[in-house]
C-alpha positions in Angstrom: 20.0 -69.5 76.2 19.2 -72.1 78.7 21.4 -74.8 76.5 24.0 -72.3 77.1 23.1 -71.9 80.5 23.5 -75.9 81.3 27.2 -76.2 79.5 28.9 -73.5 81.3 27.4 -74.9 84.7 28.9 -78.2 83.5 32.0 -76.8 83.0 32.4 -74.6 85.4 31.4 -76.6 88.3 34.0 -79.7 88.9 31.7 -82.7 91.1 32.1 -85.5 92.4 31.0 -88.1 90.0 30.4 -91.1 92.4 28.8 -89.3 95.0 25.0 -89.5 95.7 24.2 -86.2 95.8 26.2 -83.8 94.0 29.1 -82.1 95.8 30.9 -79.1 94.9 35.2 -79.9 94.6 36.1 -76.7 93.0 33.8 -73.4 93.2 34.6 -70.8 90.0 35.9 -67.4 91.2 33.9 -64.7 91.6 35.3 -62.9 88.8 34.5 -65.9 86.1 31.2 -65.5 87.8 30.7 -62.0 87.1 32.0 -62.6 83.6 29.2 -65.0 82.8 26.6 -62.8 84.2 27.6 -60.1 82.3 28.0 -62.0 79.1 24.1 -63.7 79.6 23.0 -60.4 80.6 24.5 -58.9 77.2 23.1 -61.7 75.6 20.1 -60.2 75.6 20.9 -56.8 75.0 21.7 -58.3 71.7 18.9 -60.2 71.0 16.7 -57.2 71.5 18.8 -54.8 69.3 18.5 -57.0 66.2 14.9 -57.3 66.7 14.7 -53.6 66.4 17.2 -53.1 63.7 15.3 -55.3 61.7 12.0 -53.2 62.1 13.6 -50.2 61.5 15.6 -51.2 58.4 11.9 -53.0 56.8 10.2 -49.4 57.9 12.9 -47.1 55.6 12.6 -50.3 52.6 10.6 -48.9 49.8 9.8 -52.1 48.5 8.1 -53.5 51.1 4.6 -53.2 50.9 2.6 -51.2 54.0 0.5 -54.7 55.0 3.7 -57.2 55.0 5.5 -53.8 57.4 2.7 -53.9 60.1 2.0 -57.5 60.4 5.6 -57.7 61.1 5.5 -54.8 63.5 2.6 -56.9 65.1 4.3 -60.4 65.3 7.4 -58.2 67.2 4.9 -56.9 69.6 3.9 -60.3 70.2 6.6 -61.7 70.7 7.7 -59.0 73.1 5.7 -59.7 74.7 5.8 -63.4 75.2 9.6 -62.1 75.8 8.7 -59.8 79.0 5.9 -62.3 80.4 7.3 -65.7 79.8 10.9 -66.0 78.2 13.2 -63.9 79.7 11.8 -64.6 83.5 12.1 -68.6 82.9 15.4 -68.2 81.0 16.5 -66.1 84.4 15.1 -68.4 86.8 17.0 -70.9 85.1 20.6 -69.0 85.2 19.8 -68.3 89.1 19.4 -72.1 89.4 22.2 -72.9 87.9 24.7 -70.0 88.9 23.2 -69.6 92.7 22.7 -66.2 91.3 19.4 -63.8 92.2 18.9 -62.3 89.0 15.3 -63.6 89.1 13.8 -60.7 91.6 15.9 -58.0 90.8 14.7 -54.9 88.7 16.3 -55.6 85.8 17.0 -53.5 82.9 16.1 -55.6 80.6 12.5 -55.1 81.5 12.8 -51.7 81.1 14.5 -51.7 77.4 11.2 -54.4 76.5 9.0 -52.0 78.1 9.9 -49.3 76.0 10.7 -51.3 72.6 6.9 -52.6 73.1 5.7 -48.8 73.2 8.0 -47.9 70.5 6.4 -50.4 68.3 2.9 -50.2 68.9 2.8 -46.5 68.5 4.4 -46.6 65.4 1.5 -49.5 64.1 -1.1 -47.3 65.5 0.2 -44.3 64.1 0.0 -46.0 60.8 -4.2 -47.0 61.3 -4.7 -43.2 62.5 -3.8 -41.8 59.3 -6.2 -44.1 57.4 -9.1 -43.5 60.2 -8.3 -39.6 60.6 -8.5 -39.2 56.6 -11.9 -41.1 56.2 -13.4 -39.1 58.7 -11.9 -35.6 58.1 -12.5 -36.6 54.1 -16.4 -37.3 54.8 -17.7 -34.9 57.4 -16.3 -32.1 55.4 -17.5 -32.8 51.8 -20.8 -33.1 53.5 -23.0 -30.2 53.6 -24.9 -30.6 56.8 -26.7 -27.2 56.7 -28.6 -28.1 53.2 -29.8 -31.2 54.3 -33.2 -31.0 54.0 -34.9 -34.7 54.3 -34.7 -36.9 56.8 -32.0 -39.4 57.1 -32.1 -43.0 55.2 -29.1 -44.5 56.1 -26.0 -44.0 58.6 -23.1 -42.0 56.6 -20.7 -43.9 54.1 -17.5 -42.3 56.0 -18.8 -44.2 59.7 -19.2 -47.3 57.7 -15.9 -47.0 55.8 -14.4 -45.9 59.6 -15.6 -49.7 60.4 -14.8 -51.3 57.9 -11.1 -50.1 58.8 -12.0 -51.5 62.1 -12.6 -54.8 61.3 -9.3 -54.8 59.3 -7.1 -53.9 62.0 -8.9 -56.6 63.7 -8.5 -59.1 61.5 -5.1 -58.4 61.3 -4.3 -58.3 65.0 -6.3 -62.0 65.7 -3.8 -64.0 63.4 -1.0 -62.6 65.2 -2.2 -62.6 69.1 -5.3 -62.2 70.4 -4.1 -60.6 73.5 -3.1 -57.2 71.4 -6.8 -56.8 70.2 -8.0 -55.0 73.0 -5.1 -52.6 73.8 -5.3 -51.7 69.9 -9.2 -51.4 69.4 -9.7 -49.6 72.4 -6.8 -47.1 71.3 -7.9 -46.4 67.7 -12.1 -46.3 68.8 -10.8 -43.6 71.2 -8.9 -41.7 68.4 -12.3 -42.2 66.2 -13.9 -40.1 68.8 -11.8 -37.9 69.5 -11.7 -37.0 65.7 -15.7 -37.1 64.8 -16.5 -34.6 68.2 -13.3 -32.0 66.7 -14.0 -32.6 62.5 -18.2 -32.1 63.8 -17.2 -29.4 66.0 -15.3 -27.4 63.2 -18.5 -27.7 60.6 -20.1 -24.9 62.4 -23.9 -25.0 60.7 -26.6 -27.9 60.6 -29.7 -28.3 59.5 -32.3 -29.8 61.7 -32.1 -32.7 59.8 -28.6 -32.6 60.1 -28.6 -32.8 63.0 -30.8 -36.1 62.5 -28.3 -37.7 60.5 -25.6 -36.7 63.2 -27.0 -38.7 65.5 -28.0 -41.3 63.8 -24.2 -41.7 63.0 -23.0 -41.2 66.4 -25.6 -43.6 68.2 -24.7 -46.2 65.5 -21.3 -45.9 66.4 -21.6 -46.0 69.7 -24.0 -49.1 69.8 -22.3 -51.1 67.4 -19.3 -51.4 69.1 -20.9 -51.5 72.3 -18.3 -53.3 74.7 -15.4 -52.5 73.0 -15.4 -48.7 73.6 -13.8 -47.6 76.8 -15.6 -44.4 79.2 -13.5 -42.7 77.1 -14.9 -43.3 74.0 -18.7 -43.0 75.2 -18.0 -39.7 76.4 -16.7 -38.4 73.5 -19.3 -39.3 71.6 -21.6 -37.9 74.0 -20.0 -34.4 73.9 -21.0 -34.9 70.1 -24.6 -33.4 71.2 -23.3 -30.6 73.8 -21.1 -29.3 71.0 -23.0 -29.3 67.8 -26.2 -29.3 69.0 -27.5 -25.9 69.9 -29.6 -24.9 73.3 -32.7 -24.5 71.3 -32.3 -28.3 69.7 -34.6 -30.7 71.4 -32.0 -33.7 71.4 -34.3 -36.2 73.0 -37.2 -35.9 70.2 -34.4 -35.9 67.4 -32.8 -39.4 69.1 -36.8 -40.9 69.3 -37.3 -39.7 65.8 -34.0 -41.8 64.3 -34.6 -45.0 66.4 -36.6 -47.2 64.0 -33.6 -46.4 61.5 -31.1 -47.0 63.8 -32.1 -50.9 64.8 -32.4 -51.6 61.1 -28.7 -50.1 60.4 -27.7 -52.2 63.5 -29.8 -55.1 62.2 -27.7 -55.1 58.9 -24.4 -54.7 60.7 -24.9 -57.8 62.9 -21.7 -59.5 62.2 -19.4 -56.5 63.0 -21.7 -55.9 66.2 -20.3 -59.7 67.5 -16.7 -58.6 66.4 -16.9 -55.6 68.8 -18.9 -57.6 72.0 -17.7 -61.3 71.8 
């Protein structure tokens, strides 16, 4: 764009060549002007386009695999947003510069097309993780049978740990691309996690008192372990937990003393994931 940029000043403004400082002979009409503009501003208009004909046409290919599709959908985010922040601001600067144009500040509409190709894109990778994190949990709270737990809890539940584990794979994924999209997309699926353990714990209906135990040894895990990483959000959602499964009669404060030993072992073992969610 900007090489582009430089040959059609050169050509269409004639200068003197001798002169010390460069003087204008012959000034192009304001019609070749508007041309140009038009024709850079199209420019990327079709940029943009093949960007997201090539995520759409990847998303309907059968025989690429679900990994290779969202680590592509990620690298487009990306580079959208180096687009919005860095690229197309420079690259107007430098036609301004050139054309003694004011593209620069005005409210382009290119932003707005970025704007909404960046949304477009992230919700459909996020979509994607939801699936996998809404399955796990729906999968494991209901092929548990809280109300016949009889003994007290000796570990947190497979389903929270298989809920992390997915975690730490999205992050994983997400750090070799950009580290700037971790946060928006962590923050987004630990709220969906809540969200979906308060309604799947809501909908079981009957717990034992021990339970109960093992429901909060699950939720405080949770909440602990990814400590810095969950937004209000998220913390009060998993608060709610205890106003909507526990009953008036259920002294939650004894049942939270009675699981702590357990719980700083379980976040003792999960040390490693604990730095992934606080560094």
């Amino acid at each position: 764009e900007v090489y582009v940029i430089k040959g059609l000043g050169k050509l269409l403004f004639s200068k003197l060549p001798e002169a010390k400082v460069a003087q204008i002979v012959k000034y192009p009409s304001k019609k070749i002007l508007t041309g140009v503009q038009i024709q850079f501003l199209r420019s990327f208009d079709v940029l943009l386009e093949s960007m997201i004909k090539n995520i759409i046409e990847e998303n309907q290919n059968q025989t690429v695999s679900k990994d290779i599709k969202s680590h592509h959908k990620l690298l487009t985010l990306s580079n959208i947003k180096k687009l919005k922040t860095s690229v197309v601001p420079s690259t107007l600067e430098e036609f301004d510069n050139t054309f003694d144009s004011n593209l620069h500040s005005q409210n382009l509409e290119i932003y707005a097309i970025l704007d909404k190709m960046e949304l477009t894109i992230f919700d459909s990778y996020i979509n994607e993780q939801r699936k996998h994190l809404s399955k796990i949990l729906l999968t494991g709270i209901s092929n548990t049978q809280w109300s016949s737990i009889s003994s007290p809890p000796s570990k947190v539940s497979s389903f929270i740990y298989e809920s992390i584990h997915l975690l730490i794979v999205v992050y994983t994924s997400v750090s070799k691309v950009s580290d700037n999209l971790i946060g928006k997309v962590l923050q987004d699926l630990l709220e969906y996690t809540s969200v979906n353990l308060l309604k799947d714990l809501r909908e079981v209906g009957d717990f034992s008192i021990e339970g109960l135990r093992q429901v909060s040894l699950d939720v405080e895990f949770l909440k602990k372990l990814i400590g810095k990483s969950a937004s209000q959000t998220t913390v009060n959602n998993l608060n709610l937990v205890y106003k909507n499964v526990f009953g008036p009669r259920v002294d939650t404060k004894t049942i939270l003393n009675s699981i702590t030993p357990l719980l700083n072992d379980s976040l003792d073992g999960s040390r490693i994931e604990f730095n992934i969610f606080n560094n």
